[in-house]
Backbone as CSV, one residue per row, in Angstrom:
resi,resn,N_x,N_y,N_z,CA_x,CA_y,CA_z,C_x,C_y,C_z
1,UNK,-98.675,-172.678,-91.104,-98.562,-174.123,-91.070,-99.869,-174.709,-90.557
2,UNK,-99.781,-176.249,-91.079,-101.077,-176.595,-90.650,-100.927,-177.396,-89.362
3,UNK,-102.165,-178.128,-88.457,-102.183,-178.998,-87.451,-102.340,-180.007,-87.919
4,UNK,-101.683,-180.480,-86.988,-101.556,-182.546,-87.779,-103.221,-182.877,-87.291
5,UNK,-104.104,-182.668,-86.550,-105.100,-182.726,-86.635,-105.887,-182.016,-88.174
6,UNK,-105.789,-180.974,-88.291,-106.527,-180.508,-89.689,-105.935,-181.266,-91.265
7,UNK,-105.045,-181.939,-90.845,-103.872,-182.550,-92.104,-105.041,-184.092,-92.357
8,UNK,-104.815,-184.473,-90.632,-105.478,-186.406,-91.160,-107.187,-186.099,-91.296
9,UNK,-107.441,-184.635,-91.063,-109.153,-184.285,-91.760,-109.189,-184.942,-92.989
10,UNK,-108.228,-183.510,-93.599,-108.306,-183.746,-95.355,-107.882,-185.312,-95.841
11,UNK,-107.232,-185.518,-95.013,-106.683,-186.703,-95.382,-107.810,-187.963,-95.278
12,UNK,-108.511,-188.045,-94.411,-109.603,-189.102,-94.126,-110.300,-188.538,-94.962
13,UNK,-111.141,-187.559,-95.478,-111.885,-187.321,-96.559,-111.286,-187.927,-97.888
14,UNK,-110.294,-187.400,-98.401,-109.298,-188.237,-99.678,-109.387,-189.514,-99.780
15,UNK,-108.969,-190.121,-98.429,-108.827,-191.542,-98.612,-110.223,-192.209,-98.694
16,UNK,-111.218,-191.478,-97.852,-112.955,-191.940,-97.462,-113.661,-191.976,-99.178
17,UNK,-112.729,-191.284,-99.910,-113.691,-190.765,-101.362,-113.285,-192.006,-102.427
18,UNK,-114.410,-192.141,-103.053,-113.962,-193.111,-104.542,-113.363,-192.494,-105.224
19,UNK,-112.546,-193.475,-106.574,-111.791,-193.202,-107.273,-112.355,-191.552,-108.198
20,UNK,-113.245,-192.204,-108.274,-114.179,-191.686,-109.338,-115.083,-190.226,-108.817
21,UNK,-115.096,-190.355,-107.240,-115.768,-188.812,-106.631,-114.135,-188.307,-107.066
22,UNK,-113.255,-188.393,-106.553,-111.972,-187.718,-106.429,-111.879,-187.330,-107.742
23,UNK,-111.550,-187.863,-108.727,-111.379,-187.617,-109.914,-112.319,-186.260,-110.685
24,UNK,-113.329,-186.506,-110.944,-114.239,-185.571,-111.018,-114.075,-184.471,-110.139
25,UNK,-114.091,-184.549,-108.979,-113.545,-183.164,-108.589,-112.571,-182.285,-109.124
26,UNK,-111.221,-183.298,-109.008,-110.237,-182.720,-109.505,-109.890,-181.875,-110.636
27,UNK,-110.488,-182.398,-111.543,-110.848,-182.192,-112.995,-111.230,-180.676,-113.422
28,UNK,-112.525,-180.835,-112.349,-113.095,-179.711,-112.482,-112.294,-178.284,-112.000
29,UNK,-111.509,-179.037,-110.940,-109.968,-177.944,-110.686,-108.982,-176.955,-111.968
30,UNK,-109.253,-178.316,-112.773,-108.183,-177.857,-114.036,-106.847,-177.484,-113.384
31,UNK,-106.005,-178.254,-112.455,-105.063,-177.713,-111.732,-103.616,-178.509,-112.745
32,UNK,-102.312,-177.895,-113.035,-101.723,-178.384,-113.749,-100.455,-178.306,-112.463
33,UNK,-99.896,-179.433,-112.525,-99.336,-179.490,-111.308,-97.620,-179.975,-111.658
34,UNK,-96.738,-180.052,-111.544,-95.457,-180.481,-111.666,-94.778,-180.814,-110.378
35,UNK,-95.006,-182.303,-110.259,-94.064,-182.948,-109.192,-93.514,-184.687,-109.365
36,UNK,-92.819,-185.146,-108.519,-91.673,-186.073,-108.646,-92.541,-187.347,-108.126
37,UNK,-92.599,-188.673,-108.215,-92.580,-189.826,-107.711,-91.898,-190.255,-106.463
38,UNK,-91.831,-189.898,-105.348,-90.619,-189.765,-104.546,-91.010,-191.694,-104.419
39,UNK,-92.013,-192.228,-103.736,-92.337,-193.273,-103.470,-93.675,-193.844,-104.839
40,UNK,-93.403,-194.379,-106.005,-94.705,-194.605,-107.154,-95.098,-195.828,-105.988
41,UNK,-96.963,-195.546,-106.476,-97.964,-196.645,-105.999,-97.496,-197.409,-106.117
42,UNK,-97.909,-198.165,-104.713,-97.232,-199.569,-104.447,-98.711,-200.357,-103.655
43,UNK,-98.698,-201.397,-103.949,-99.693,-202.138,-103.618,-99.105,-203.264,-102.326
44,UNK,-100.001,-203.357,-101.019,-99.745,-204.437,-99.889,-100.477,-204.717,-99.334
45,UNK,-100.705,-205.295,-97.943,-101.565,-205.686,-97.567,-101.016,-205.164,-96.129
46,UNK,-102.070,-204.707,-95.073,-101.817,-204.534,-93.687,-102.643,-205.264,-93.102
47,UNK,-102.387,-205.391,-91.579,-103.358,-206.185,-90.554,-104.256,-205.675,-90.171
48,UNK,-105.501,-206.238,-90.361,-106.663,-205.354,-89.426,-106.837,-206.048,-88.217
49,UNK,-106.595,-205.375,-86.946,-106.868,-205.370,-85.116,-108.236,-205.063,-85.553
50,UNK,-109.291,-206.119,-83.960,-110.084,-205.570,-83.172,-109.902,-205.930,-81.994
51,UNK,-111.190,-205.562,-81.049,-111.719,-205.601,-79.947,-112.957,-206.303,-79.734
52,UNK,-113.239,-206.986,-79.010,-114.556,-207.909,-78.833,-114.877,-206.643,-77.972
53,UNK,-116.175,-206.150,-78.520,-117.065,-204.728,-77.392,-116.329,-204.129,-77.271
54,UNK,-114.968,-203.398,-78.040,-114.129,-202.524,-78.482,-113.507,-202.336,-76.910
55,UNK,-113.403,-203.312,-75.750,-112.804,-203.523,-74.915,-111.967,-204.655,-74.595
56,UNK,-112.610,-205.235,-75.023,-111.938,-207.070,-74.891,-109.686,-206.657,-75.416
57,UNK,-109.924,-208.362,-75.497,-108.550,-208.393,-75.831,-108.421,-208.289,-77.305
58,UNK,-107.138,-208.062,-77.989,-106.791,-207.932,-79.646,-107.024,-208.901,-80.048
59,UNK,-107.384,-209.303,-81.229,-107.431,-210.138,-82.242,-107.088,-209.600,-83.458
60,UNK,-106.874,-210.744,-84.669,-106.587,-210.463,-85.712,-107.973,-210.531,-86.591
61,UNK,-108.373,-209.518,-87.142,-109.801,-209.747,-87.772,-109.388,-210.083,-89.497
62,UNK,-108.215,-209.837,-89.978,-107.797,-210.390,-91.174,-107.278,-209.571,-91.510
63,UNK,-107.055,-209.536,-93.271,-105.831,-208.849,-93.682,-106.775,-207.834,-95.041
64,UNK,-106.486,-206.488,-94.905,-106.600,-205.725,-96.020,-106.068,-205.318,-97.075
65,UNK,-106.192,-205.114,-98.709,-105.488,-204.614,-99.628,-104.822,-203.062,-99.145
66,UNK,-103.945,-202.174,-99.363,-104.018,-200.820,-99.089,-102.810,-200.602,-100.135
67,UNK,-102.971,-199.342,-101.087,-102.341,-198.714,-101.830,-101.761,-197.987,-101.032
68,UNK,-100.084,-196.619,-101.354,-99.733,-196.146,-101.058,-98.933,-195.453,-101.735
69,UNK,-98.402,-194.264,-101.622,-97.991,-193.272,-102.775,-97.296,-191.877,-101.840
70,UNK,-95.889,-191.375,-102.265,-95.690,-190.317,-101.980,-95.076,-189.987,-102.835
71,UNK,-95.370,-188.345,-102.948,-94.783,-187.186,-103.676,-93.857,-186.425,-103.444
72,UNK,-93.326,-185.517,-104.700,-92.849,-184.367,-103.958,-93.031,-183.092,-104.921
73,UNK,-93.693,-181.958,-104.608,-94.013,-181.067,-105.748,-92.219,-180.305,-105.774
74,UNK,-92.395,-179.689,-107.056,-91.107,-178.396,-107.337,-90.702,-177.868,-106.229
75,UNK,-91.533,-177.551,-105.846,-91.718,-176.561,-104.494,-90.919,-177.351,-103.295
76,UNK,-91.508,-178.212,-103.542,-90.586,-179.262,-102.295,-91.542,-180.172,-101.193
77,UNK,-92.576,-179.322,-101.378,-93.830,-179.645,-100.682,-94.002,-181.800,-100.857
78,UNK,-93.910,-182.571,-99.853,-94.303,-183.640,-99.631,-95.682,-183.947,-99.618
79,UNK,-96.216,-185.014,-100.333,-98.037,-185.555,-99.850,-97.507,-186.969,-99.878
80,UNK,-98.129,-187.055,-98.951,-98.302,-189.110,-98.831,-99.979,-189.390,-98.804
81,UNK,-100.127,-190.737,-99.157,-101.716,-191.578,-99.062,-101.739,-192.680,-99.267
82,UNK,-102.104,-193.181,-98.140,-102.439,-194.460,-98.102,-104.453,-194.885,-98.205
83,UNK,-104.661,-195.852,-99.560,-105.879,-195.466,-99.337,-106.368,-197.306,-99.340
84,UNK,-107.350,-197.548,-99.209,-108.268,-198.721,-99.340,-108.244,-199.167,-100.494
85,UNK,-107.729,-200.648,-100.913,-108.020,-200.778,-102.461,-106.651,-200.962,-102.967
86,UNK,-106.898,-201.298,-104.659,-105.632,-201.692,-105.241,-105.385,-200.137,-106.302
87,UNK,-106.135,-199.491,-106.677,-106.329,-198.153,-107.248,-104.831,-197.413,-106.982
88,UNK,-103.914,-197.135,-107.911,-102.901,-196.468,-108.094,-103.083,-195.317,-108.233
89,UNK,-103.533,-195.118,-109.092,-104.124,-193.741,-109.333,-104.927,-192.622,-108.478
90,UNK,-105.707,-193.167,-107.582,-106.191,-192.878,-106.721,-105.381,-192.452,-105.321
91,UNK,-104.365,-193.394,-105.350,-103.193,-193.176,-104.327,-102.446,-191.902,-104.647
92,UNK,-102.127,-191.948,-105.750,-101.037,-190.947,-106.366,-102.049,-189.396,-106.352
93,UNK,-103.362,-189.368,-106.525,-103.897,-187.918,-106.710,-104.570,-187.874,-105.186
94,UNK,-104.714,-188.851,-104.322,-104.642,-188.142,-103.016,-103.655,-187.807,-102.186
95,UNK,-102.277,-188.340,-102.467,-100.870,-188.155,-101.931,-100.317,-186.315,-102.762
96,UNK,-100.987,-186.186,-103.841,-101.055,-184.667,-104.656,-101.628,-183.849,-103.831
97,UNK,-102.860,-184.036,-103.913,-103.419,-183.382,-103.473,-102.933,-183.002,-101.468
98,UNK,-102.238,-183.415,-101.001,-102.047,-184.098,-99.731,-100.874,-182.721,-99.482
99,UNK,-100.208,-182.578,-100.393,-99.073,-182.056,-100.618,-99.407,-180.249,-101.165
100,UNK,-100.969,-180.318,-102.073,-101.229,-179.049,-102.352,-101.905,-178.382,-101.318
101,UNK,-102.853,-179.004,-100.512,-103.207,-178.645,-99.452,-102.305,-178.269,-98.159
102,UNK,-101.457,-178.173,-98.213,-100.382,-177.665,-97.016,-99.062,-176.746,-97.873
103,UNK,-99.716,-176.274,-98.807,-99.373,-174.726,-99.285,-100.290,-173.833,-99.023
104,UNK,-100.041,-173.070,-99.098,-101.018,-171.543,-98.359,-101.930,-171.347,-100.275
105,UNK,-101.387,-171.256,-101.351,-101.626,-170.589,-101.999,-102.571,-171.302,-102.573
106,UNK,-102.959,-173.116,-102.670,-103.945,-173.559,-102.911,-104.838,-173.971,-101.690
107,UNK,-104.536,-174.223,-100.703,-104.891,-174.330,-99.327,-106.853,-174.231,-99.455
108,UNK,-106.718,-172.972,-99.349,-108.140,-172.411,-99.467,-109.315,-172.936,-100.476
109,UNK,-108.473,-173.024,-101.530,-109.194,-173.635,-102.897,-109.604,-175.222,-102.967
110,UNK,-108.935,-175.448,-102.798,-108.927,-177.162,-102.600,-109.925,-177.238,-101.498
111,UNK,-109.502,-176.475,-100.214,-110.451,-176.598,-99.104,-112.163,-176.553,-99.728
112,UNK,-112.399,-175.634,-100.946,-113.580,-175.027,-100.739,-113.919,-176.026,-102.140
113,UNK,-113.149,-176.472,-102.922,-113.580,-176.934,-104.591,-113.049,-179.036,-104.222
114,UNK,-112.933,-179.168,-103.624,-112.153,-180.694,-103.431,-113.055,-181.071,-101.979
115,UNK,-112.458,-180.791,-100.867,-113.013,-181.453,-99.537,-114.015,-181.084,-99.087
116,UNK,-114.352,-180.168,-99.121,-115.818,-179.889,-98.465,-116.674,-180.416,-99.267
117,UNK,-116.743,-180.589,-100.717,-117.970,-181.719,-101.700,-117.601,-182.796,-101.136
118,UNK,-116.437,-182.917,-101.080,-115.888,-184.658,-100.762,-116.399,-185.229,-99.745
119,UNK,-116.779,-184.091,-98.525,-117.173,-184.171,-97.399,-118.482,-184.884,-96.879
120,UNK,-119.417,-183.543,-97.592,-120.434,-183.757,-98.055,-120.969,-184.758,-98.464
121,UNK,-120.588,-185.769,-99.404,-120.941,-187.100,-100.405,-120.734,-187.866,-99.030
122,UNK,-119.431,-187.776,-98.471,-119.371,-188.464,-97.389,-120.274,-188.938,-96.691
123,UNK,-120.684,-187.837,-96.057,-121.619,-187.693,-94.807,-123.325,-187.732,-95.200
124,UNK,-123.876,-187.849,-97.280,-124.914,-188.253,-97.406,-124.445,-189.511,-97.649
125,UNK,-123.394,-190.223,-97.787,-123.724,-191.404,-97.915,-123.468,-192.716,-96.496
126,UNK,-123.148,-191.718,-95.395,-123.101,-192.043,-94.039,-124.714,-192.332,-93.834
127,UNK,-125.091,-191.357,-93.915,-127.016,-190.503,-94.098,-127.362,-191.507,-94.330
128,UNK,-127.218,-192.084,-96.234,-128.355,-192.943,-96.543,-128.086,-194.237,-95.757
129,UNK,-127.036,-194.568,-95.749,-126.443,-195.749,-94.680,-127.092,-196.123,-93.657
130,UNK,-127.089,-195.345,-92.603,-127.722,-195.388,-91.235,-129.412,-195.319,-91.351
131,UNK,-129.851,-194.823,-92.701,-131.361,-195.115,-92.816,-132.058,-196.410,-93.355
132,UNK,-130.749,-196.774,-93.996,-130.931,-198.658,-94.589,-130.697,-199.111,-93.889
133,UNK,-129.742,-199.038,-92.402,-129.692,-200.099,-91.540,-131.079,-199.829,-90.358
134,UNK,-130.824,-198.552,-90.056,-132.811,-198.148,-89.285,-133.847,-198.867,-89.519
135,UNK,-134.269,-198.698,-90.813,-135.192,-199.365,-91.419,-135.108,-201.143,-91.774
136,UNK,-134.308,-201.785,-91.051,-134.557,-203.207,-90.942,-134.191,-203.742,-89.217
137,UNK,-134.332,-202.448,-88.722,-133.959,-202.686,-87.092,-135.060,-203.574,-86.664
138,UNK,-135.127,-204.156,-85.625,-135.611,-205.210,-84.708,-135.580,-204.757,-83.412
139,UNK,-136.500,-204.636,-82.768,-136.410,-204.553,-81.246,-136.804,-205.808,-80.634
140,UNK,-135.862,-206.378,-79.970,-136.410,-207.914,-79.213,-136.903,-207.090,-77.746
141,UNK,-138.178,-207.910,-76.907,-138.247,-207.742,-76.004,-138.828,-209.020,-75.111
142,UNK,-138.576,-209.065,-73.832,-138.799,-210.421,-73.507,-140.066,-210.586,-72.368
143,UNK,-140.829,-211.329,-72.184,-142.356,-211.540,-71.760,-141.986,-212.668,-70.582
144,UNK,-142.068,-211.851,-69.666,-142.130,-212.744,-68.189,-143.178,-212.989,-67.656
145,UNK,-143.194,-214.565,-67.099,-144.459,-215.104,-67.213,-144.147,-215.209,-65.610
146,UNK,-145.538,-215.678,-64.651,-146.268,-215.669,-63.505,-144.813,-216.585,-62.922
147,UNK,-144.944,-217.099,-61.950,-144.329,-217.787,-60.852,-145.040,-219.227,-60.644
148,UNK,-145.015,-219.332,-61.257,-146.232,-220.842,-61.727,-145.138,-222.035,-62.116
């Protein structure tokens, strides 16, 4: 069995990925899969909370689109996903995938052909991110004058 820590990994990678990285991966799986609609994509909206200096008091910072989707393979095996966006499809093959990954027998595969690329794209496009915001940084500094 897996840890609900190693579960919302795969899971934040799935949901972190575009329609279109996911897809292409998958593909390349060639995985033929047989399972049920337990919950078909459904489209809503949730609340997004913050924090003023991620200490302050709650506020409402507004409202997000979020898809959502659960399965159930032959097997019996459950996947749920909730992802960013109005994308059905996208809901439904990360709530799959959600469900193949907590079988032993694709477990490994998926781990090594699905999330770890997924990962990857991730974390270069974290990369190029943090070098486009670097590169327009500003340092203010302030010039104290005599006692005059």
């Amino acid at each position: 069995m897996f840890t609900q820590q190693q579960r919302q990994c795969w899971m934040a990678v799935l949901a972190a990925s575009t329609p279109q990285q996911l897809k292409a991966h998958w593909q390349a799986l060639d995985l033929r899969v047989d399972f049920h609609l337990v919950r078909a994509p459904e489209i809503g909206l949730t609340q997004l909370q913050a924090r003023m200096g991620a200490t302050g008091r709650r506020f409402v910072l507004g409202d997000m689109t979020v898809t959502r989707a659960v399965i159930r393979l032959a097997g019996g095996a459950y996947g749920y996903s909730y992802v960013a966006g109005r994308d059905k499809a996208h809901a439904e093959l990360c709530a799959l995938a959600d469900a193949l990954l907590q079988l032993p027998a694709h477990h490994e595969q998926l781990q090594q052909r699905l999330i770890e690329p997924l990962a990857a794209l991730r974390r270069e496009q974290q990369q190029a991110r943090a070098r486009e915001i670097a590169a327009s940084r500003v340092d203010f500094f302030t010039l104290v004058r005599g006692d005059n």
